[in-house]
Backbone as a chain_set.jsonl record, in Angstrom:
{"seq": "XXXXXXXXXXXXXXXXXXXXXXXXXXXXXXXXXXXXXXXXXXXXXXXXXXXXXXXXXXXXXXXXXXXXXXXXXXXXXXXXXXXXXXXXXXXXXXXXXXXXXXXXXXXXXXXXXXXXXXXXXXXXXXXXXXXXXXXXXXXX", "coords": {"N": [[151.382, -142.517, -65.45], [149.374, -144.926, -66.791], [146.472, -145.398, -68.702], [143.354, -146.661, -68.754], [141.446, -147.71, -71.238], [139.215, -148.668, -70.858], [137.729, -147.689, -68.533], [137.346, -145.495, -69.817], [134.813, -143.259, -71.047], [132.521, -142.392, -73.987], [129.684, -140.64, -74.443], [126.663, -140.772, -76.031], [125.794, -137.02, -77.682], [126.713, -135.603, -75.657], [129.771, -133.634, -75.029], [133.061, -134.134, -75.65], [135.154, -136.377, -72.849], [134.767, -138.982, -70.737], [135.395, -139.963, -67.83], [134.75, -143.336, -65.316], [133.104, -143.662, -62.988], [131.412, -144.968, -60.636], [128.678, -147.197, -60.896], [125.192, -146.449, -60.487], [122.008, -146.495, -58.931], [120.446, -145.422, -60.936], [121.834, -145.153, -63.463], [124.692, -144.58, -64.43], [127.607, -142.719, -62.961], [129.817, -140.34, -63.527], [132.725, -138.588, -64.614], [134.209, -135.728, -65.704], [137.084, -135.65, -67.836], [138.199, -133.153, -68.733], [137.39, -130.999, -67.332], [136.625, -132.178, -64.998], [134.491, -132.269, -63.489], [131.014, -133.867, -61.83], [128.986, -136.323, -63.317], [125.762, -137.667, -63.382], [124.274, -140.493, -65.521], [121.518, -141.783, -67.037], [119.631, -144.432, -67.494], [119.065, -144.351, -70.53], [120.88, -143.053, -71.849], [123.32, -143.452, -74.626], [125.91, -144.543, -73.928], [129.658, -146.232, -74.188], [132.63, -147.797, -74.096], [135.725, -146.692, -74.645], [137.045, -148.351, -74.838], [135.728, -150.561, -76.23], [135.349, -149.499, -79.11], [136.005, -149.901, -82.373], [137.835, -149.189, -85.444], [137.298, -149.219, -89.179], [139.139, -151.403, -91.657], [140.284, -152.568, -94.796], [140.925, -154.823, -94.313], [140.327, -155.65, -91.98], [138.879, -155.094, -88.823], [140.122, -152.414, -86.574], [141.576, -152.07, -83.584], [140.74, -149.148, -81.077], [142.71, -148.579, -79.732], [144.88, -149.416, -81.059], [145.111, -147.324, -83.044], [145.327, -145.274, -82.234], [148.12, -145.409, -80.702], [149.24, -146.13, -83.393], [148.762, -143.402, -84.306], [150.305, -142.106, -82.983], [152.451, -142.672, -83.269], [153.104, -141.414, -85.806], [152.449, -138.779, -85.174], [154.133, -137.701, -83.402], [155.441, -135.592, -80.526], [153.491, -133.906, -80.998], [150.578, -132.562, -81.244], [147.541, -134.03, -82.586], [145.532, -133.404, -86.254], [143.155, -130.975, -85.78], [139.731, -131.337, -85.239], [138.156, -129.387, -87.019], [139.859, -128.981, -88.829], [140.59, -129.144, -92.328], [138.274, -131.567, -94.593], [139.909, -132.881, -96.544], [142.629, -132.345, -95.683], [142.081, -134.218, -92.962], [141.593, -137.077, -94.077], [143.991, -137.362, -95.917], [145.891, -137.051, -93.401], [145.218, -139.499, -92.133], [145.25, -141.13, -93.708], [148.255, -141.488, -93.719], [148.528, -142.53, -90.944], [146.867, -144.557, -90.527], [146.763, -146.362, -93.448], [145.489, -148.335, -94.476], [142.819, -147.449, -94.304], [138.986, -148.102, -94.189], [138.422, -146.595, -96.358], [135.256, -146.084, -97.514], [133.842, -146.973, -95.102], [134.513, -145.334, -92.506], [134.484, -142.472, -92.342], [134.416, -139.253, -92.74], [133.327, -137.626, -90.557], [133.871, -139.522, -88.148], [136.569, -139.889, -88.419], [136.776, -137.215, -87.083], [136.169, -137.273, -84.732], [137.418, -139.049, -83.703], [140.472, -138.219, -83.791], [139.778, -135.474, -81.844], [139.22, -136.984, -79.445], [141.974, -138.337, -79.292], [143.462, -136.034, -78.602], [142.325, -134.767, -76.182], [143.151, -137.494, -74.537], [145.402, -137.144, -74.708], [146.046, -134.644, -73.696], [144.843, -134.64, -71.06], [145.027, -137.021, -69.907], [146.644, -140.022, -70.568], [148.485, -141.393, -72.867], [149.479, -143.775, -72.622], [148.496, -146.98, -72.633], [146.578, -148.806, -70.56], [146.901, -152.288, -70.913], [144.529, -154.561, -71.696], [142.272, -156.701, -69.669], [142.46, -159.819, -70.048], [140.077, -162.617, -70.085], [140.503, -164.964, -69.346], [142.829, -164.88, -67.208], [141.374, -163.451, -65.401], [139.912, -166.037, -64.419], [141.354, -167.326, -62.912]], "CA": [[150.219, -143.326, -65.158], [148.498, -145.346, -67.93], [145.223, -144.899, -68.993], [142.57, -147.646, -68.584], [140.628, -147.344, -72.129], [137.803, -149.542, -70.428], [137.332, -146.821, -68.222], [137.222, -144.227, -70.813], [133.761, -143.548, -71.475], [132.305, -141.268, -74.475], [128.158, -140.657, -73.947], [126.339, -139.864, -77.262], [124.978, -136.239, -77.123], [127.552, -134.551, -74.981], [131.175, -133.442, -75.923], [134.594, -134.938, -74.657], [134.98, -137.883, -72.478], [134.496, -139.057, -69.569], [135.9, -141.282, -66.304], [133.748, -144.018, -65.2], [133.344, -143.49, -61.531], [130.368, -145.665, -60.04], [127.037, -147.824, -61.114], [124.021, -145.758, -59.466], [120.828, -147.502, -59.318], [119.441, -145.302, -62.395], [122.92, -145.124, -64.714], [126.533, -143.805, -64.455], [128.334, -142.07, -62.343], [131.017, -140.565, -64.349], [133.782, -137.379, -64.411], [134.547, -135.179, -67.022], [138.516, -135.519, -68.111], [138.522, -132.171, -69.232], [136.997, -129.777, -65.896], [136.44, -133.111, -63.572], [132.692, -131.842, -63.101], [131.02, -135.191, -61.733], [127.348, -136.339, -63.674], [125.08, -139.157, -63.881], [123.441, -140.047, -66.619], [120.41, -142.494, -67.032], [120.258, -146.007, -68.856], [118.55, -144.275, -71.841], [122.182, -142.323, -72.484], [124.167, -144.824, -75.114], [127.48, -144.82, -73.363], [130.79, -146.688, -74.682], [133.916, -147.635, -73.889], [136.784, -146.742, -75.956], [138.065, -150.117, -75.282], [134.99, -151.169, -77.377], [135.604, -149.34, -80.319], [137.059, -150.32, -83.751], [138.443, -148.243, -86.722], [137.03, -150.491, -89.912], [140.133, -151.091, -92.441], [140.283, -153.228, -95.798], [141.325, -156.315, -94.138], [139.491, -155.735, -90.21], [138.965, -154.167, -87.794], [141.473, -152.045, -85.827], [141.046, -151.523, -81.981], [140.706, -147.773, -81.101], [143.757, -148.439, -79.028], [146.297, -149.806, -82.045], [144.714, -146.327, -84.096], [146.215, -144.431, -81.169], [149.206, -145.93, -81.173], [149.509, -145.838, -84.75], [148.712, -141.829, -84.651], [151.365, -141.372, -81.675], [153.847, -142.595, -84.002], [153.227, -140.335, -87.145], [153.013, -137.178, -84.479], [155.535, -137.781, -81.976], [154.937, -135.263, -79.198], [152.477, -133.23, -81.872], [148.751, -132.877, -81.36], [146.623, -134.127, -83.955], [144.895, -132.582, -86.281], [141.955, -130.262, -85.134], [138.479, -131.628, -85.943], [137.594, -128.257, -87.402], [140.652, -129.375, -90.371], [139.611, -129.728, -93.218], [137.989, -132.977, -95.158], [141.161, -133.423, -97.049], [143.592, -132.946, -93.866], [141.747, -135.171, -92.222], [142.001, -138.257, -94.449], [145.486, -136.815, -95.62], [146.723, -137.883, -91.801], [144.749, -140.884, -91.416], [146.387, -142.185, -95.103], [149.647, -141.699, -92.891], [148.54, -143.159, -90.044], [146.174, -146.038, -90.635], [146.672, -146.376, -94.869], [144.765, -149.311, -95.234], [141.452, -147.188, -93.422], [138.193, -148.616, -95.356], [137.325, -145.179, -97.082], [133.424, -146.205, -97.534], [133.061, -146.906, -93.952], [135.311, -144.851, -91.871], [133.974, -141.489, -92.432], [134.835, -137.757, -92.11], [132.883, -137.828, -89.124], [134.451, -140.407, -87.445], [138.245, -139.084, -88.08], [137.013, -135.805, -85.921], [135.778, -137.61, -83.076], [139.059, -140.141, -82.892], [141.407, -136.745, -83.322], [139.16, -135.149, -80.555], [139.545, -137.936, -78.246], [143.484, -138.64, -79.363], [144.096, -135.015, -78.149], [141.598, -134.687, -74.831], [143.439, -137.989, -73.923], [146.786, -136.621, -75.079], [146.202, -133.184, -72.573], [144.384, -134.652, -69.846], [145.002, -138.547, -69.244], [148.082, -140.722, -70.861], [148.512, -141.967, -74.408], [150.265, -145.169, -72.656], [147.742, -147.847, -72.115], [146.65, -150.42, -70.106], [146.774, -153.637, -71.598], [143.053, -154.878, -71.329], [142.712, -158.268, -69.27], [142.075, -161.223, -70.689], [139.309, -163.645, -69.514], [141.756, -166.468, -68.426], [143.215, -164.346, -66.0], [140.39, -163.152, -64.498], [139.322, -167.024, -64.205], [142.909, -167.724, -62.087]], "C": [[149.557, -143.767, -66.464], [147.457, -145.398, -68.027], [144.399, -146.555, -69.307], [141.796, -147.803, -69.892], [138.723, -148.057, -71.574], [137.252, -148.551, -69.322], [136.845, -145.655, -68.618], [136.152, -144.067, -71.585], [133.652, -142.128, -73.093], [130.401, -141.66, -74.572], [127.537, -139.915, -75.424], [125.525, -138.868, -76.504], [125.776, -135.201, -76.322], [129.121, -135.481, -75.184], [132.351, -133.708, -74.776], [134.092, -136.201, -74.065], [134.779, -138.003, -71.116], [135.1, -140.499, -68.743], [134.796, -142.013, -66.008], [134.484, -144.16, -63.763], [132.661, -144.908, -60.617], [129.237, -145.87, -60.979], [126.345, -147.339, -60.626], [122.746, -146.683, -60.25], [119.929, -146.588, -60.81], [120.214, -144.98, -63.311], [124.403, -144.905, -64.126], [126.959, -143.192, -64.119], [129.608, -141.754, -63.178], [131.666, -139.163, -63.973], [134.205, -136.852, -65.377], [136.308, -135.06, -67.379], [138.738, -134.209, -68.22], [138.231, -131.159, -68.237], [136.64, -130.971, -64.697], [135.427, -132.741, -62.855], [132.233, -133.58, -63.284], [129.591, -134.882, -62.657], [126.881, -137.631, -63.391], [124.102, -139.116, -64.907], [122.619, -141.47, -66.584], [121.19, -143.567, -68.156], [119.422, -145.396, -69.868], [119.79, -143.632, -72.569], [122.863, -143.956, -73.074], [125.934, -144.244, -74.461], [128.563, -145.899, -73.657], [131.679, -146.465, -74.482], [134.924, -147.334, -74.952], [137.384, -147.748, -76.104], [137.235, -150.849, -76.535], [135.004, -150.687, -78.704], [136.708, -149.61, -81.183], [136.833, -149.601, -85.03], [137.932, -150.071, -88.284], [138.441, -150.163, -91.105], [139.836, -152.687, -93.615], [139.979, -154.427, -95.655], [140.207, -156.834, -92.874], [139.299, -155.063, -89.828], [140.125, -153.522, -86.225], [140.729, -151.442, -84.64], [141.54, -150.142, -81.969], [142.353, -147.538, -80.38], [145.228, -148.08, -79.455], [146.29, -148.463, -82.776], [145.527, -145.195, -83.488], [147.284, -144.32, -81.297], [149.938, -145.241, -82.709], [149.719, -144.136, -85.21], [150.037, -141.22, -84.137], [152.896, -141.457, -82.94], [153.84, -141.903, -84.899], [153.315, -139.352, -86.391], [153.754, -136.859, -83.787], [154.839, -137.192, -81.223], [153.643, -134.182, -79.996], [151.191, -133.529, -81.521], [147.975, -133.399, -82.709], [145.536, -133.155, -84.559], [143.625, -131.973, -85.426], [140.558, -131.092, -85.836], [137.824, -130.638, -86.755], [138.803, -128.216, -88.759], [139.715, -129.57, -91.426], [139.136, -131.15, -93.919], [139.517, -133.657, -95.516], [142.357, -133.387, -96.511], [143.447, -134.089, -93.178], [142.363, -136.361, -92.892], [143.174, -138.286, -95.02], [146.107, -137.943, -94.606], [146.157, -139.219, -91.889], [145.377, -141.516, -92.893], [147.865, -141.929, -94.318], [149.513, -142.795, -91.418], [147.937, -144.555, -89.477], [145.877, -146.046, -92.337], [145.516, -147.157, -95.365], [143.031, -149.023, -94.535], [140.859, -147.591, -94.586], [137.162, -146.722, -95.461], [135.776, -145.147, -97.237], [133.022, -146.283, -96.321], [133.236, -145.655, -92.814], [134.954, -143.503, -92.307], [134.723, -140.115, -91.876], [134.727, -137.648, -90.436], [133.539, -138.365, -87.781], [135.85, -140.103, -87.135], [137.828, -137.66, -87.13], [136.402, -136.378, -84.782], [137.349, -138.167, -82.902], [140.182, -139.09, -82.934], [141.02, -136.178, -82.139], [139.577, -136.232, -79.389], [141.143, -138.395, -78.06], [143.842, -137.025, -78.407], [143.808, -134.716, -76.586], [142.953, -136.25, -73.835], [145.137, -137.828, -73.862], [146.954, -135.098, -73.358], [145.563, -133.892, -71.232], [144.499, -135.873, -68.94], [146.61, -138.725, -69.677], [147.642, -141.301, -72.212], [149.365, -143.573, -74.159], [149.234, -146.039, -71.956], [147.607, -148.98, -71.565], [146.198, -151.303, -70.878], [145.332, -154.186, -70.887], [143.399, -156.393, -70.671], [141.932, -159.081, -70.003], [141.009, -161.98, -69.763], [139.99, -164.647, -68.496], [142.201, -165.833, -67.493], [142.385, -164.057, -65.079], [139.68, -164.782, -63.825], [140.545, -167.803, -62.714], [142.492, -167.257, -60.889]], "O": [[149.192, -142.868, -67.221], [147.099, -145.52, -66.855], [144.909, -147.423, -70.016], [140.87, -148.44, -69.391], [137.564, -147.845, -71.933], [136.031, -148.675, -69.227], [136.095, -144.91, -67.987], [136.183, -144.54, -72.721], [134.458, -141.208, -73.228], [129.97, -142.8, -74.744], [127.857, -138.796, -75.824], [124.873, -139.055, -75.477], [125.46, -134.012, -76.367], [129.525, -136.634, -75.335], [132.437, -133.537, -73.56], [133.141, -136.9, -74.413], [134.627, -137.006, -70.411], [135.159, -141.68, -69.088], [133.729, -141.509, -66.359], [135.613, -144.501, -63.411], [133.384, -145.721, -60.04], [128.838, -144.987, -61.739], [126.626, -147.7, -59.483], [122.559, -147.218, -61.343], [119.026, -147.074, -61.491], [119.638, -144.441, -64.256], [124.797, -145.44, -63.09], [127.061, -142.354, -65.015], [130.381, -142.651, -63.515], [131.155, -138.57, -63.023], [134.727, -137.644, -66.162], [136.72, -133.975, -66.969], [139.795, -133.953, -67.642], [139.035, -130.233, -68.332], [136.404, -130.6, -63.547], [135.428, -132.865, -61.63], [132.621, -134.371, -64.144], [129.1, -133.762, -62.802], [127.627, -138.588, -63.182], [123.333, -138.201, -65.202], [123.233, -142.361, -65.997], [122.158, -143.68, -68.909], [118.746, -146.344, -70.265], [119.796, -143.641, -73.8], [122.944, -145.042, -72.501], [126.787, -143.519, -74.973], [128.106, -146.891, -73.089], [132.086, -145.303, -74.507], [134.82, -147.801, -76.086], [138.073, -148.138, -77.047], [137.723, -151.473, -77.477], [134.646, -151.501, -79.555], [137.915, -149.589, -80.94], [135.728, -149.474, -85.557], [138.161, -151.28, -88.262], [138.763, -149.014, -91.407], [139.26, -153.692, -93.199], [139.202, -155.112, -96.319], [139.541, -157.866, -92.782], [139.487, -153.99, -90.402], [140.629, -154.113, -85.271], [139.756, -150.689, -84.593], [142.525, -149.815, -82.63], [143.016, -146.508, -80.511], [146.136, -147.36, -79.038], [147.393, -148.196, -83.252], [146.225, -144.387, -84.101], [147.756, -143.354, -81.897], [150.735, -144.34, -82.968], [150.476, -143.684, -86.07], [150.673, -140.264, -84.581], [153.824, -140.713, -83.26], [154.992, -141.485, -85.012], [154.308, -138.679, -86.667], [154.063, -135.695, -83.532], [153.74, -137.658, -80.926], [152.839, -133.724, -79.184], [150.749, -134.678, -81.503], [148.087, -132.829, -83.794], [144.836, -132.374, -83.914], [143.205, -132.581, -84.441], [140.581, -131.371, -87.035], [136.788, -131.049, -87.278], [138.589, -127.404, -89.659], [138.554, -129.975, -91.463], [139.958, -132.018, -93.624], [140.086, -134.601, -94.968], [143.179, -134.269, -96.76], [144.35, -134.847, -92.823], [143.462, -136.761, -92.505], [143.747, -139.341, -94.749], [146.565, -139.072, -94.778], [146.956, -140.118, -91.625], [146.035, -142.553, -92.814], [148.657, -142.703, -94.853], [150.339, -143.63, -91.049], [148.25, -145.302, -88.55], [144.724, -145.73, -92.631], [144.769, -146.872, -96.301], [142.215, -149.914, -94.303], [141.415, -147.622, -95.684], [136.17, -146.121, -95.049], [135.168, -144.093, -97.051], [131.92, -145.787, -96.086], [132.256, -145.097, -92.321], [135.645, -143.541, -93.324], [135.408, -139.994, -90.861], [135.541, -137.607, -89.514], [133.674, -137.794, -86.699], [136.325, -140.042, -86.001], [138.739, -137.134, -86.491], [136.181, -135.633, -83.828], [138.208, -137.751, -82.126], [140.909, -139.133, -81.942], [141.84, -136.29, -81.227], [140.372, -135.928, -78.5], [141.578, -138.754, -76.966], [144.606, -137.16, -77.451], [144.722, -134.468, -75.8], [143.477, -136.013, -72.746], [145.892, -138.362, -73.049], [147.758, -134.906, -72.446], [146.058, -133.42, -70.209], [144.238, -135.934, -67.739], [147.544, -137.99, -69.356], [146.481, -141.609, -72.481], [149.76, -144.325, -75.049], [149.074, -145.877, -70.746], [148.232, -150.003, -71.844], [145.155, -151.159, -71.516], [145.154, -154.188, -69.669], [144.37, -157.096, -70.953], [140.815, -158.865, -70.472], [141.218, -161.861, -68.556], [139.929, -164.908, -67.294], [141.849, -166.433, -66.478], [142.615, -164.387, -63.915], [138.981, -164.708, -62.814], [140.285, -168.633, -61.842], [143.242, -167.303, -59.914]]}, "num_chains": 1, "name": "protein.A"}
């Protein structure tokens, strides 16, 4: 089964990810990937898709999707590192796996969330994604 990334929420404030279930008249209905405990959370929670995020690199910006990708192939069936690696592990792998990352923007920080979320979606969803739709299609 392939994994929707536009479904694939992450909620600042609380840890792992989450399914996007239902709209409720005061926020988000969502599901935890990791114990499938349901919540809702209010429109003051910043919530984001993983489809919307981008990795910043020299040239652009790289969709969270291609970073994936890009990781799957340096680990094969391997987990990625742990977020609890160290600094110089971290960017280590990510100079293997996205070389041209923009070191000033792209942050420590940031490599242990996208490991965290490469692995949660590695154990609990699919690492093979759906292709996002296009506008034009939706207009057909």
């Amino acid at each position: 089964m392939k994994t929707d990334l536009s479904k694939i929420l992450t909620i600042s404030g609380q840890s792992g990810l989450f399914n996007y279930l239902s709209q409720a008249r005061s926020g988000v209905i969502v599901e935890s990937l990791a114990d499938g405990k349901r919540s809702c959370f209010g429109m003051n929670s910043k919530v984001t898709t993983l489809e919307d995020i981008s990795i910043y690199t020299e040239d652009e910006e790289v969709r969270l999707r291609e970073v994936f990708g890009k990781m799957k192939e340096v680990l094969g069936e391997e987990d990625a590192p742990s977020a609890k690696s160290s600094d110089q592990e971290l960017k280590s792998f990510f100079g293997k796996a996205l070389p041209d990352y923009d070191r000033d923007r792209f942050h420590v920080s940031h490599m242990k969330k996208v490991v965290t979320w490469y692995n949660i979606l590695k154990k609990y969803a699919s690492l093979d994604f759906e292709e996002p739709e296009k506008a034009s299609e939706d207009k057909e």
